[in-house]
C-alpha positions in Angstrom: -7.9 1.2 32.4 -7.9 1.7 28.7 -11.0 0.4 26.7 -10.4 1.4 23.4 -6.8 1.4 22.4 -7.1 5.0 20.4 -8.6 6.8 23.3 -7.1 9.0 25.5 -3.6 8.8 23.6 -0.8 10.9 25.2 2.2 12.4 23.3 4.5 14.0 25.4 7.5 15.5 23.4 10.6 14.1 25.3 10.2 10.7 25.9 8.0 7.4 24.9 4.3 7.0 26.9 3.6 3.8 28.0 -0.6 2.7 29.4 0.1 -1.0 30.7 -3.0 -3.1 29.5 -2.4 -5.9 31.6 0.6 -7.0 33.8 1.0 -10.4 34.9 3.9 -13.1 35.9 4.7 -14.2 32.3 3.2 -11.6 29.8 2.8 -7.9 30.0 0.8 -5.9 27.4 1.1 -1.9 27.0 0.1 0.8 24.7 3.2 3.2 23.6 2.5 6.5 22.0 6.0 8.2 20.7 6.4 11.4 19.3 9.7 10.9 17.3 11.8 9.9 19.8 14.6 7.5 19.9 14.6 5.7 22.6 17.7 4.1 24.9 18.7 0.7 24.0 16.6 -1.9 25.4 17.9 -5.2 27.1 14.6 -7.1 27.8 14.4 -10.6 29.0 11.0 -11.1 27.7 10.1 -12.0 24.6 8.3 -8.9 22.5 5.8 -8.9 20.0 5.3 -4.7 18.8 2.3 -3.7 16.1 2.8 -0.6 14.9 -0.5 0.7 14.8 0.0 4.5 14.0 2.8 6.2 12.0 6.2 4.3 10.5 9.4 4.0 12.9 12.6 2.0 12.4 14.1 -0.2 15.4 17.7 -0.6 15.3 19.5 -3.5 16.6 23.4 -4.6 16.7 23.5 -5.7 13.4 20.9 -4.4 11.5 18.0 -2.2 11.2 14.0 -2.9 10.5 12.2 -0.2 8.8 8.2 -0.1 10.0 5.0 1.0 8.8 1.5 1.1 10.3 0.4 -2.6 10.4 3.2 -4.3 10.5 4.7 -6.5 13.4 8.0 -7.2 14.4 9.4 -10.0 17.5 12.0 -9.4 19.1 13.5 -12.2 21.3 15.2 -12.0 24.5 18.2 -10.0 25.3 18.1 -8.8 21.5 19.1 -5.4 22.1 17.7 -2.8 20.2 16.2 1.1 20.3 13.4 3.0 18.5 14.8 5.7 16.0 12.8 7.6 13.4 9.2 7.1 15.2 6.9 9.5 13.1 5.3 12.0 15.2 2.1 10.3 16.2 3.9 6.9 16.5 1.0 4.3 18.8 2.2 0.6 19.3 0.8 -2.1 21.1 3.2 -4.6 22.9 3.0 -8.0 23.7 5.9 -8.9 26.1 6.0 -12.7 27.1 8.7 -14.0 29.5 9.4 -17.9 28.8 9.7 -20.4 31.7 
């Protein structure tokens, strides 16, 4: 159970971490610490809302690509498919993932 979203961070070097905060029938919420990874491309079918809360990354879709930096938020609607590229080194998110009836 995470209490305080800075503590107890993980970083491991080859992949993403990801702490679910909660996980229930329509929205999910996890912590993701990265390390400068990129990630595989990701074909959700929930609906994502990702603070960056740590560090700058850039999330590459199809068609385009969104530069981040620590504070700001990016959605990301169903079925968009995308990847994490360029996380910083101490990259920490927090995602909102809500699945629409």
């Amino acid at each position: 159970m995470i209490d305080n979203i800075f503590d107890n961070i993980r970083h491991l070097l080859h992949e993403e971490v990801v702490d679910e905060i909660y996980s229930g029938e329509l929205v999910k919420v996890s912590r993701i610490s990265s390390m400068g990874q990129t990630t595989d491309w990701f074909d959700s079918e929930f609906k994502e809302v990702a603070v960056l809360l740590e560090g700058a990354a850039t999330i590459e879709f199809l068609n385009r690509s969104v530069g981040l930096k620590k504070g700001d938020i990016v959605i990301i609607n169903p079925h968009e498919i995308h990847r994490v590229i360029n996380t910083s080194p101490t990259g920490l998110w927090l995602a909102f993932y809500f699945k629409e009836k």
